[in-house]
N, C-alpha and C positions, 0 to 999 in steps of 0.2 A: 826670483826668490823662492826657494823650494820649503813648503814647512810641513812638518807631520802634525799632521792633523790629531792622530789617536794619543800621539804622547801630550799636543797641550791640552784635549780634554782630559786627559788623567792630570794633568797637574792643574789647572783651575779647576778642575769639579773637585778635588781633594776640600778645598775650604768648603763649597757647600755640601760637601760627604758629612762632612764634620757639624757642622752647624743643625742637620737632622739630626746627627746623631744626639746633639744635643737636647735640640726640642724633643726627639722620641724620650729623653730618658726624664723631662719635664712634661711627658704626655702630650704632647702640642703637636706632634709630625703628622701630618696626616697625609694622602694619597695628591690631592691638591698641591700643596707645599710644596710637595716632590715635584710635582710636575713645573711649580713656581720656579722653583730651586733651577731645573734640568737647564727650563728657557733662558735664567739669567746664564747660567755657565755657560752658553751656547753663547750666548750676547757677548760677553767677554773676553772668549776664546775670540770670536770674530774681533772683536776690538782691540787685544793685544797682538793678532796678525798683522791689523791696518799699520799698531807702531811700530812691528817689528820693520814694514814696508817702508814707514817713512825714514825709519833711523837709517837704513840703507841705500835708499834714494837723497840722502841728506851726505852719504861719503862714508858713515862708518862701518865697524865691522861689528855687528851684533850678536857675533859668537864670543866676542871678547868678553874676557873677565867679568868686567865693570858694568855691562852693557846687560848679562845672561836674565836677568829679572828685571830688567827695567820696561821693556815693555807690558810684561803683565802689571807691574807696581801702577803703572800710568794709565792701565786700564781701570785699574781699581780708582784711581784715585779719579778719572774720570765720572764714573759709574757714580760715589760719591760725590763729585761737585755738581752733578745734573740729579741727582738725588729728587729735588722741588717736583719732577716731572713724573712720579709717581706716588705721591701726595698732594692730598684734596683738603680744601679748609673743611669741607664736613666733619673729615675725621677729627681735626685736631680741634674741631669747635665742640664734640659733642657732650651733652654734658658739662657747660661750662658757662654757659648763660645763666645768669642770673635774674630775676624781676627783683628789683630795688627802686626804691622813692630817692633817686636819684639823680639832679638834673646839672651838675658843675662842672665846670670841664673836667677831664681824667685826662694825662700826661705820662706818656713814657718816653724816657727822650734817652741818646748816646745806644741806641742799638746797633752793636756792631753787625755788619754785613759782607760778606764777599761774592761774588758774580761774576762770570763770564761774559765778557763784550764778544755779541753774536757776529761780529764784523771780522775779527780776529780771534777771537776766542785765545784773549791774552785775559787776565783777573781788572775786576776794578772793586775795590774796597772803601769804605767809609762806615758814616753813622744813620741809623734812621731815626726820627723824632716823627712820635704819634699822638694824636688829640683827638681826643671824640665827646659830643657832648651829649652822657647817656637822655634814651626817651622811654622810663621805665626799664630798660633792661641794661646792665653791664655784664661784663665778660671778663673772666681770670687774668689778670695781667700777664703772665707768660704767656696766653695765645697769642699776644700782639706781637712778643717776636718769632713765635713760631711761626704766626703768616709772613713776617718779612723774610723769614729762612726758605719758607716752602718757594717764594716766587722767586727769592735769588739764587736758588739753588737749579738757575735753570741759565740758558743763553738768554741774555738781557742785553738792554737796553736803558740806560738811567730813567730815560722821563716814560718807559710803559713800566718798570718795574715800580715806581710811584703811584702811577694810576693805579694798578693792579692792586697792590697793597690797600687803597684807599679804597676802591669800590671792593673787595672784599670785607672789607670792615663796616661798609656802609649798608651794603645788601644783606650779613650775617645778625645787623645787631638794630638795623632802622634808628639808627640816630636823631638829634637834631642838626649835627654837621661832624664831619669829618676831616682832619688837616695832616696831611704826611710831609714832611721834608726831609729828604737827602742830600747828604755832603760826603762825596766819595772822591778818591782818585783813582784815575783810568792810568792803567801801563800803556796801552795803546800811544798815550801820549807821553808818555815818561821814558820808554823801552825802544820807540822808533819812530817815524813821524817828527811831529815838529822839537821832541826831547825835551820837552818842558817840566823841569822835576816837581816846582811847587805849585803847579796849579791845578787848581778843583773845579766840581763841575756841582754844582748846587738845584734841584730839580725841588719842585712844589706845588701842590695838587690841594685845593680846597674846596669841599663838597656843602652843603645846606648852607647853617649858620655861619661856618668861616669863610664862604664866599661872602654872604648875603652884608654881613656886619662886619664893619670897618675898626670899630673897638673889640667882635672876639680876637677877628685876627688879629689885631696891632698886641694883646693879650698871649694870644697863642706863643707870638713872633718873640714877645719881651721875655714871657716864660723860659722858652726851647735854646735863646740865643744865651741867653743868663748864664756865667761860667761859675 
């Protein structure tokens, strides 16, 4: 597979040409960026080469019509679903902790998620339901699903992407307990394999008080399950 090199960097570097031009004209561009900017476009250019390689190791013709963008499109859209792998909970926690005379459960439950199973790297989707019971300190409710975003926005695993979630929330805010569950579906197992369309894979991680206590959890469980 022959590919010019110089024409796909001019055509992915054009979106981040652009996106400096934007931040120069909001003041924000600066020499860094640039250089941010350069290494993604490089990144990407490499990664819609990989799909132009696979679509033709796969039998088709990826001069055709239909085909001409599809490989950069798949690069982007990769670039995005691994997105989690260059964001940190610091950022998204800072400034968001609060100290409050606060000690009852808090509940956020039906957080939608989607993720890459690392085995295949086909989507697995569902919901995630979060409890913590603050110790002196809470934290804005949209961080709890921006950390579920940040860890699924990576090649996963249901029961580390669980854990991950929970000891993030547990190390960022010292709780009295922490309780995450997941109910997602795998295409792994709906797209090939044993083809099972309605079945789910249910994963749950309880930290302090929701291990320790048989009434928070049996609480938690009545709460999160409740339609």
């Amino acid at each position: 597979m022959e590919y010019h090199h110089d024409s796909d960097m001019n055509e992915v570097g054009v979106l981040y040409k652009n996106m400096c031009i934007e931040s120069k004209h909001n003041g924000l561009c600066t020499e860094e960026k640039g250089s941010k900017d350069s290494a993604d476009s490089n990144k990407l250019t490499r990664i819609k080469n990989a799909y132009s390689t696979m679509l033709s190791e796969l039998g088709e013709d990826v001069d055709r019509e239909g085909l001409l963008l599809t490989p950069l499109r798949a690069a982007k859209a990769m670039h995005f679903f691994t997105k989690g792998y260059k964001e940190s909970i610091a950022d998204i926690l800072n400034d968001a902790i609060f100290d409050e005379n606060h000690n009852e459960m808090v509940i956020v439950k039906d957080i939608d998620l989607f993720s890459l199973c690392e085995h295949h790297m086909v989507p697995f989707f569902g919901k995630a339901h979060i409890a913590y019971l603050p110790n002196k300190k809470v934290v804005g409710l949209s961080k709890l699903a921006r950390i579920v975003e940040i860890y699924s926005r990576r090649l996963q695993v249901q029961e580390r992407l669980t854990k991950q979630i929970a000891s993030a929330i547990s190390e960022a805010l010292e709780p009295a307990g922490v309780a995450v569950v997941i109910e997602a579906a795998h295409m792994c197992m709906v797209m090939r394999g044993v083809q099972k369309m309605n079945a789910s894979t249910v994963t749950s991680v309880m930290l302090g008080a929701f291990n320790d206590d048989p009434q928070i959890r049996k609480e938690f469980l009545a709460l999160t399950m409740k339609k």
